[in-house]
MOPAC internal coordinates of N, CA, C and O (Angstrom, degrees):
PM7 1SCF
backbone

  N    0.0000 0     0.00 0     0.00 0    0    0    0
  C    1.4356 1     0.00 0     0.00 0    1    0    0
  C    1.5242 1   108.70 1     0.00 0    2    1    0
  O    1.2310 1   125.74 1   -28.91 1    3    2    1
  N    1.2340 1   106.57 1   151.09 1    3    2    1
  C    1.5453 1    92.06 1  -168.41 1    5    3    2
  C    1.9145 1    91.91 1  -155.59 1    6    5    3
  O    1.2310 1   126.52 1   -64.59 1    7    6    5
  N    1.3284 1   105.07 1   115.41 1    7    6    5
  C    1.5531 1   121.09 1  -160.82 1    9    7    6
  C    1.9884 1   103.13 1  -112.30 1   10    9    7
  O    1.2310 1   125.27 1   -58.23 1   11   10    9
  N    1.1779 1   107.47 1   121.77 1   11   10    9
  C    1.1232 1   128.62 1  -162.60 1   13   11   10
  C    1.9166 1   117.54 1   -95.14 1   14   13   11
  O    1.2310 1   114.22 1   -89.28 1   15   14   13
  N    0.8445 1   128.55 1    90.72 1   15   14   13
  C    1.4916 1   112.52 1  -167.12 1   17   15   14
  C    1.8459 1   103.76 1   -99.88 1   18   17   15
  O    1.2310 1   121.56 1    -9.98 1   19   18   17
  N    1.2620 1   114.61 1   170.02 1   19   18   17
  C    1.4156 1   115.78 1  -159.05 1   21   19   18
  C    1.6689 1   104.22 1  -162.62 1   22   21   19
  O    1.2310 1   104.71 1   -90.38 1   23   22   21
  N    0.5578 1   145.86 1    89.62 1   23   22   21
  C    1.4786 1   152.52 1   156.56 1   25   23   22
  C    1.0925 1   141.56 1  -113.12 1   26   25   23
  O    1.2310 1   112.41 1     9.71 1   27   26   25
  N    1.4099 1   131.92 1  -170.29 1   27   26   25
  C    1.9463 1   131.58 1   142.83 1   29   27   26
  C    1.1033 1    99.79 1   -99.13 1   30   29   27
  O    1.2310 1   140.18 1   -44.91 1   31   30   29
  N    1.4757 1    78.45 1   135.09 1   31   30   29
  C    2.0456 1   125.28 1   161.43 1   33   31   30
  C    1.8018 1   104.60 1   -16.56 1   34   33   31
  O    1.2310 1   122.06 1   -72.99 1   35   34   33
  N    1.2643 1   113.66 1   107.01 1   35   34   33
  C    1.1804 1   106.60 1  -173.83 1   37   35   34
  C    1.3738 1   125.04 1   112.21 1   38   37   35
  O    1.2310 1   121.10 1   154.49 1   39   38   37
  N    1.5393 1   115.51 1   -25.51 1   39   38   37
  C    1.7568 1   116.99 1  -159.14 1   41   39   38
  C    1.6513 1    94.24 1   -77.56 1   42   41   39
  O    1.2310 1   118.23 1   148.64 1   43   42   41
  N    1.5884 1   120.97 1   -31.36 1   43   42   41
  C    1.4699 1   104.07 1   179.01 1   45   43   42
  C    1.8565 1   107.22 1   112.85 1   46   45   43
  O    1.2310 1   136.09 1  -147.82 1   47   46   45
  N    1.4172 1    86.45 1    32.18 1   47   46   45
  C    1.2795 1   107.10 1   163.37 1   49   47   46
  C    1.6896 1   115.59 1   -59.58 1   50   49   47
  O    1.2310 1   127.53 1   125.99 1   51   50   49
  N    1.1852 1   103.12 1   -54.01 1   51   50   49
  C    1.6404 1    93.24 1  -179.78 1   53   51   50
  C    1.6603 1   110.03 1   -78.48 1   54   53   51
  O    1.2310 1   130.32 1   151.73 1   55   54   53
  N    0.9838 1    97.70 1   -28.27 1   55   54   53
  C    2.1447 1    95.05 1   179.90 1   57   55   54
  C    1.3731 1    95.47 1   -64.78 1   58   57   55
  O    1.2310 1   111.81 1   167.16 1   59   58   57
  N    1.3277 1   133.04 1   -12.84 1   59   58   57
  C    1.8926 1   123.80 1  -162.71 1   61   59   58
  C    1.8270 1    79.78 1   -92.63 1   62   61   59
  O    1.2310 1   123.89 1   127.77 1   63   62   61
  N    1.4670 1   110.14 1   -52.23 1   63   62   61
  C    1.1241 1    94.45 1  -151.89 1   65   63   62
  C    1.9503 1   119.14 1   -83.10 1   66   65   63
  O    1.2310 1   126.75 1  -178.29 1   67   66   65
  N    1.2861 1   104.63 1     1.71 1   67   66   65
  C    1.2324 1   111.55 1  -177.57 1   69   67   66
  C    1.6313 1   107.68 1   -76.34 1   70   69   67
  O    1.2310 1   128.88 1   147.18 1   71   70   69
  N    1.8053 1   100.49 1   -32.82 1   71   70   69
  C    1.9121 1    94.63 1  -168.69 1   73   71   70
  C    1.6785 1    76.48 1   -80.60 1   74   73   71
  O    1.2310 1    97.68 1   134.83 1   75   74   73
  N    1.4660 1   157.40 1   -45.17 1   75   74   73
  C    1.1064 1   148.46 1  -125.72 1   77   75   74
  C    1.6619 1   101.12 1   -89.41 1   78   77   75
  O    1.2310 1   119.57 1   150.24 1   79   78   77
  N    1.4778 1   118.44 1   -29.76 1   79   78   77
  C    1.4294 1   130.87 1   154.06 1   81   79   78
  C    1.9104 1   109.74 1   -58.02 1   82   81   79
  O    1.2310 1   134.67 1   122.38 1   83   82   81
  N    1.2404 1    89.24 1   -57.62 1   83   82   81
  C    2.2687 1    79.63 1   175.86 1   85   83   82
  C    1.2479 1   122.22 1   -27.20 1   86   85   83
  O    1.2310 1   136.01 1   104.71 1   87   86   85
  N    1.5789 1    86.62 1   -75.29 1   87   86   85
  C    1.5196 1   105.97 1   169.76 1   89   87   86
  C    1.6043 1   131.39 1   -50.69 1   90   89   87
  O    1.2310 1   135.65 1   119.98 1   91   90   89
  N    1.0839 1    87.32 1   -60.02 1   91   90   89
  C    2.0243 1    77.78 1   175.96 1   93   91   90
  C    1.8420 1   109.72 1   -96.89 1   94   93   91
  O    1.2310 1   114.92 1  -146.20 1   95   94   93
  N    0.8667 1   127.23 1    33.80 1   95   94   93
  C    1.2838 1   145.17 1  -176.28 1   97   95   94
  C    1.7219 1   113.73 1    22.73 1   98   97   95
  O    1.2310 1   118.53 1  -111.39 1   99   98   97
  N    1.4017 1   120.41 1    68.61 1   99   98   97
  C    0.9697 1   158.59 1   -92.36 1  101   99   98
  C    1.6050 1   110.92 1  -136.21 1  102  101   99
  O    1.2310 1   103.15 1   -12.66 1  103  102  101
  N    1.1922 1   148.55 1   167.34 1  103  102  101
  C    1.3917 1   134.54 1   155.41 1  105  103  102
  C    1.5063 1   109.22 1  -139.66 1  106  105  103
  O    1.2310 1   123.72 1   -53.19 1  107  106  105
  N    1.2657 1   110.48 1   126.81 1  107  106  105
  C    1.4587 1   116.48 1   168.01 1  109  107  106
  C    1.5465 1   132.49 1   -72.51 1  110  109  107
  O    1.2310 1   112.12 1   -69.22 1  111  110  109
  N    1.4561 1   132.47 1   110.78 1  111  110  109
  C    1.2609 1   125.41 1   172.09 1  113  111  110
  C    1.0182 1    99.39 1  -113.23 1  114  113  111
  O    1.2310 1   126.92 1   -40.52 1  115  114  113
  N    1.6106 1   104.30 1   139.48 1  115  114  113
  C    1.5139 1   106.38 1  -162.88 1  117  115  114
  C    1.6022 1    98.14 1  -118.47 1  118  117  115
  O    1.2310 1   112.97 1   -44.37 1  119  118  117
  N    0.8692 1   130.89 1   135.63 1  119  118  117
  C    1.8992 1   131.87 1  -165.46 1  121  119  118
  C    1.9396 1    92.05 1   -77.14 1  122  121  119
  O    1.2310 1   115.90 1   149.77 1  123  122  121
  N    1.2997 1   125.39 1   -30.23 1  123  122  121
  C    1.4509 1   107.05 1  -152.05 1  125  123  122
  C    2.3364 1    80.63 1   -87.02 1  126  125  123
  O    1.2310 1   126.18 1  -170.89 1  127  126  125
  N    1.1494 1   105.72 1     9.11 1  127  126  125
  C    1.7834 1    86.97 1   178.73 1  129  127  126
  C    1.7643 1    92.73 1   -88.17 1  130  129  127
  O    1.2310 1   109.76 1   167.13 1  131  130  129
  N    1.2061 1   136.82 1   -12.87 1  131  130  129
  C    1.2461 1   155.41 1   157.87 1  133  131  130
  C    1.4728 1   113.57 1   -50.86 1  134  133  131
  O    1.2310 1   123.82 1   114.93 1  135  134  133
  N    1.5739 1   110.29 1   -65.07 1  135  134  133
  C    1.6835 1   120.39 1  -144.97 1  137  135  134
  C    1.6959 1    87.41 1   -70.76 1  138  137  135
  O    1.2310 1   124.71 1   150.12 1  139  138  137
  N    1.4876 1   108.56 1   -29.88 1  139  138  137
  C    1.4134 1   102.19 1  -136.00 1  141  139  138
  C    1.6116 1   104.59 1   -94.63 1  142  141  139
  O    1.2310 1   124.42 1   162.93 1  143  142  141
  N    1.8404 1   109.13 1   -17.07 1  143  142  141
  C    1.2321 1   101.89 1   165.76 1  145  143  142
  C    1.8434 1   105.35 1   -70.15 1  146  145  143
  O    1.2310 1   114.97 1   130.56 1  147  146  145
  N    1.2389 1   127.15 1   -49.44 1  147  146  145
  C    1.5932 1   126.93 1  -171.04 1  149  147  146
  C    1.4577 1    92.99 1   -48.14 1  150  149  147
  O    1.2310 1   105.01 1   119.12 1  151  150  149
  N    1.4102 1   145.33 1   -60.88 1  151  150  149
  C    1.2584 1   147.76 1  -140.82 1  153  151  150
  C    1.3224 1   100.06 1   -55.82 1  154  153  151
  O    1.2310 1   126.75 1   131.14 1  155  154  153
  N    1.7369 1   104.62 1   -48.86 1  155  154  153
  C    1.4017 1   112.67 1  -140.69 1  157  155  154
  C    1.3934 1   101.05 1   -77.30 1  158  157  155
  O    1.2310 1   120.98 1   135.74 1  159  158  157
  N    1.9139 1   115.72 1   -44.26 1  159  158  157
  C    1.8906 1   114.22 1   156.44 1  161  159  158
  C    1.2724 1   123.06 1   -36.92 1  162  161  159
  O    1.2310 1   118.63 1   145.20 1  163  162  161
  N    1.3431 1   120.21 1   -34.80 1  163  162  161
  C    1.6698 1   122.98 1   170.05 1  165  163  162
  C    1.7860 1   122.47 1   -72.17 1  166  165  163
  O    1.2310 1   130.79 1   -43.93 1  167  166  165
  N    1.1329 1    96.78 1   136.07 1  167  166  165
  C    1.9474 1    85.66 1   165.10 1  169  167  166
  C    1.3265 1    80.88 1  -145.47 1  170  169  167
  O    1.2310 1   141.97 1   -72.43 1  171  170  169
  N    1.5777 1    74.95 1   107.57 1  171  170  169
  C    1.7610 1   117.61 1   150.76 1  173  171  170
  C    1.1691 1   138.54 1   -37.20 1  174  173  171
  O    1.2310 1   135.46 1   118.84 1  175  174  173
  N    1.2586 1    87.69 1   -61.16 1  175  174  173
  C    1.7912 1   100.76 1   151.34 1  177  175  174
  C    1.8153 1   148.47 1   -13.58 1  178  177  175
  O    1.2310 1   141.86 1   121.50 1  179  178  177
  N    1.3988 1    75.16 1   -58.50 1  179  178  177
  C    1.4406 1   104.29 1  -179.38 1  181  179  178
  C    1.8222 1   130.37 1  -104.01 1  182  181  179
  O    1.2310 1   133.75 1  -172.56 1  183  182  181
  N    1.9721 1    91.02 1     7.44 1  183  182  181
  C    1.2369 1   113.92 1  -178.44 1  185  183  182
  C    1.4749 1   109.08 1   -86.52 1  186  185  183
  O    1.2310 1   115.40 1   -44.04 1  187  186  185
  N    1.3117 1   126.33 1   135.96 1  187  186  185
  C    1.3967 1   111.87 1   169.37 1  189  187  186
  C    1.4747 1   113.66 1  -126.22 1  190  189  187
  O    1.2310 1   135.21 1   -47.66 1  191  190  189
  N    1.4748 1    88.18 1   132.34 1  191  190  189
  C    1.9638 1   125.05 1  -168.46 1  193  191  190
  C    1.6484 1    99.38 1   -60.38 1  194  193  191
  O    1.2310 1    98.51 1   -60.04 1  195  194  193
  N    1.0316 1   156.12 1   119.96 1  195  194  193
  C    1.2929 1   147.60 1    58.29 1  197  195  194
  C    1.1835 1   141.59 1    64.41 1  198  197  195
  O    1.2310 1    97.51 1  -101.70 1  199  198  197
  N    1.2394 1   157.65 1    78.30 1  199  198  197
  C    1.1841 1   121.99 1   177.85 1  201  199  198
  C    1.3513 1   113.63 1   -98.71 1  202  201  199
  O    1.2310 1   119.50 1   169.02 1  203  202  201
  N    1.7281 1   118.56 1   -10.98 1  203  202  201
  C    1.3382 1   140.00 1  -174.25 1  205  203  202
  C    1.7831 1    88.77 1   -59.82 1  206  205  203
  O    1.2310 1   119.97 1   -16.85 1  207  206  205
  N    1.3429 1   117.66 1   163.15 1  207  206  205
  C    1.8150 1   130.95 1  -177.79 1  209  207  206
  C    1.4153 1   102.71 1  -138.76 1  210  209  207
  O    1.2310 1   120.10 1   180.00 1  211  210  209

């Protein structure tokens, strides 16, 4: 089973999903242990935005 949560920054996405792991004995993958290695190879900074598609 594989349970999907979706919100804003803050609503308590991981507190839902930590009791939701108790209970169904459960494992958390969290996407930002992901975002944050890609982020950190990027500098943003020095990227330039577009508006052309």
């Amino acid at each position: 089973m594989i349970i999907y949560l979706i919100g804003f920054p803050g609503s308590g996405k991981i507190t839902i999903a930590k009791e939701l792991c108790n209970i169904i004995d459960g494992v958390i993958v969290d996407n930002n242990l992901f975002n944050n290695i890609i982020f950190d190879m990027i500098d943003f900074r020095k990227t330039e935005v577009t508006s052309e598609i």
